[in-house]
N, C-alpha and C positions, 0 to 999 in steps of 0.2 A: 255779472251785473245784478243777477237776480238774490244774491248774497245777504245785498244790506234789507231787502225787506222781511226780511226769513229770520230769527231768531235763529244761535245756534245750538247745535243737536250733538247727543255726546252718544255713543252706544254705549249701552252697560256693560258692566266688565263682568267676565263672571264672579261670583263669591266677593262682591262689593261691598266693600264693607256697610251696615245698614240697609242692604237690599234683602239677605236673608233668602236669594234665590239665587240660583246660575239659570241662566238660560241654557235652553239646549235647541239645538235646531235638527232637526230628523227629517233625513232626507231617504226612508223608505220609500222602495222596493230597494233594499242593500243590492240585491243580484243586475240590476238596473243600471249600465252604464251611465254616468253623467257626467256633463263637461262643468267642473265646478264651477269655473268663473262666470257663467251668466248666471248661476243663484245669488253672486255678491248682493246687488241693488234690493233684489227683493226680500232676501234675507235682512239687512241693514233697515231697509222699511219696516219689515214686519217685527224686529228686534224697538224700534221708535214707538211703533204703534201699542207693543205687549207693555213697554215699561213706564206710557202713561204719558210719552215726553210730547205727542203729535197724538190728533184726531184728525183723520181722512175724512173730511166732506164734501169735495168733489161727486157728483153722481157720476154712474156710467161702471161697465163690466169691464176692468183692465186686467190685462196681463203684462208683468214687467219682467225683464230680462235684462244683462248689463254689469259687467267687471268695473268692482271699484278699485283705483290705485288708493296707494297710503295718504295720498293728499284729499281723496275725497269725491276725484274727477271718477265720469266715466269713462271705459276704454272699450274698443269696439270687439267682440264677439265674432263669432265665427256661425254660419249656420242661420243665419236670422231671418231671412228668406221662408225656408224651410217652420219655423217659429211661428213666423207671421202667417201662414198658412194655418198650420195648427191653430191658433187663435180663434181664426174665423169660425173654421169646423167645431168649435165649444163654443161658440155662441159669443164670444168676447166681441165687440164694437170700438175698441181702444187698447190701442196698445204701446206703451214708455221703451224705450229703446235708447243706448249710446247716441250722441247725437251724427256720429260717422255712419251707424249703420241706417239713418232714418230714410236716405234717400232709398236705399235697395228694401225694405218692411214696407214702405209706402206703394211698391209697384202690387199688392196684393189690396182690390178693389174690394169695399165695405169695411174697412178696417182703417179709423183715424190713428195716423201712428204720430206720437209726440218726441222729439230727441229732447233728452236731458243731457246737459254736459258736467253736471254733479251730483251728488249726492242731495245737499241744498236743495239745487234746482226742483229735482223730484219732491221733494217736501213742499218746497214751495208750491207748484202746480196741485198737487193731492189735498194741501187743506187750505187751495183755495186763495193765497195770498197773491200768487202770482200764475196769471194768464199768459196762457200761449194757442197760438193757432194750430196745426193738424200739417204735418209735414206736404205738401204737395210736389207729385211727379207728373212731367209729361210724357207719357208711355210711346206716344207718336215718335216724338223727339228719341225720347232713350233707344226703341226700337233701332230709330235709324243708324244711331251713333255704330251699336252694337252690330249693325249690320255693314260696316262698311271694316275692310280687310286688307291689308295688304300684303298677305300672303295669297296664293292660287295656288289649286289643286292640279294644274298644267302644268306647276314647275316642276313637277316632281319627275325625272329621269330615271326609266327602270322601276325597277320594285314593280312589274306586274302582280305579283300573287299578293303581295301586301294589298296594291289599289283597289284589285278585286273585290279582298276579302273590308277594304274599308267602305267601298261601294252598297256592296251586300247589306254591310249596318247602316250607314248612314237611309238606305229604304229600305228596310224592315225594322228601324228604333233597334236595334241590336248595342250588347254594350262591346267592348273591345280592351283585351288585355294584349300588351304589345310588351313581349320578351326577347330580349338581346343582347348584347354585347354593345360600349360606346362608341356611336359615330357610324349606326347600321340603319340613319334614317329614322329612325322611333318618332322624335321629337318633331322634323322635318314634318312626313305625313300627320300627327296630330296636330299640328297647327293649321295645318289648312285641310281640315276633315270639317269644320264650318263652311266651309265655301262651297259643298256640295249641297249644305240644307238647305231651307227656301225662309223669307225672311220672318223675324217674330213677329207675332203676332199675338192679339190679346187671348187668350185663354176661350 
């Protein structure tokens, strides 16, 4: 919807003819694993922004993340959770996000997270033409959902030394690697190793 008030945006290609320049995009630290596909959004922003076609005047410290498909849409990332933390700790106030991933970036409190569902979109919201409000969660609510299971740690027959040894992690924060052969229980006990925490809670 947000389409028709947005003019459209082309990225540059490199070695265009008349540009006289290729972009280059450097994504130092090389030694640095990176999951490419959340630099798409911002890399494609910051590629609009260098070549003159957009000016951001939105106020506010964002951080953006977010897989463009070939059509232009955003597609959801993995990890964004995790993201939305980082953010806060460098001082960002705002952060663009897929708009699938906006509900799970939003449970991270002082941090207004926006979903875009295009490329567009984000353009549109950054310089301003088109408004949107700030993703909201009910943390109560999501709490509960997450807290209700229908697996039990009762059902489990046998496997003393396993229960034991998942007992022990689950009260001490311990992590757990579970090696086997298929159909030795692995899956069984990890599913209902939640049912022994106590419920979330806010941070």
């Amino acid at each position: 919807m947000t389409g028709q008030f947005v003019r459209s945006v082309r990225l540059p290609e490199p070695g265009a003819a008349g540009s006289g320049r290729c972009p280059l995009r450097n994504l130092a630290p090389a030694d640095l694993k990176k999951d490419a596909n959340g630099f798409d959004l911002p890399i494609a922003l910051g590629l609009l922004l260098a070549s003159g076609q957009v000016a951001f005047d939105r106020p506010g410290n964002y951080a953006i993340v977010g897989e463009l498909a070939l059509t232009g849409e955003t597609r959801p990332i993995k990890g964004i959770l995790a993201m939305a933390l980082q953010a806060i700790s460098e001082g960002r106030d705002r952060l663009l996000v897929p708009t699938v991933n906006a509900a799970e970036a939003a449970v991270v409190e002082g941090l207004n997270v926006y979903p875009v569902g295009s490329l567009t979109e984000a353009v549109g919201f950054l310089t301003g033409q088109v408004d949107m409000d700030p993703e909201a969660v009910d943390l109560d609510d999501l709490f509960a959902q997450h807290s209700h299971m229908e697996e039990d740690f009762v059902d489990v027959k046998g496997q003393d030394y396993a229960k034991r040894a998942l007992l022990i992690a689950a009260a001490g924060s311990h992590n757990v690697l579970m090696i086997g052969p298929p159909g030795t229980g692995k899956t069984l006990l990890a599913k209902r190793l939640p049912t022994m925490l106590p419920p979330l809670t806010r941070a």
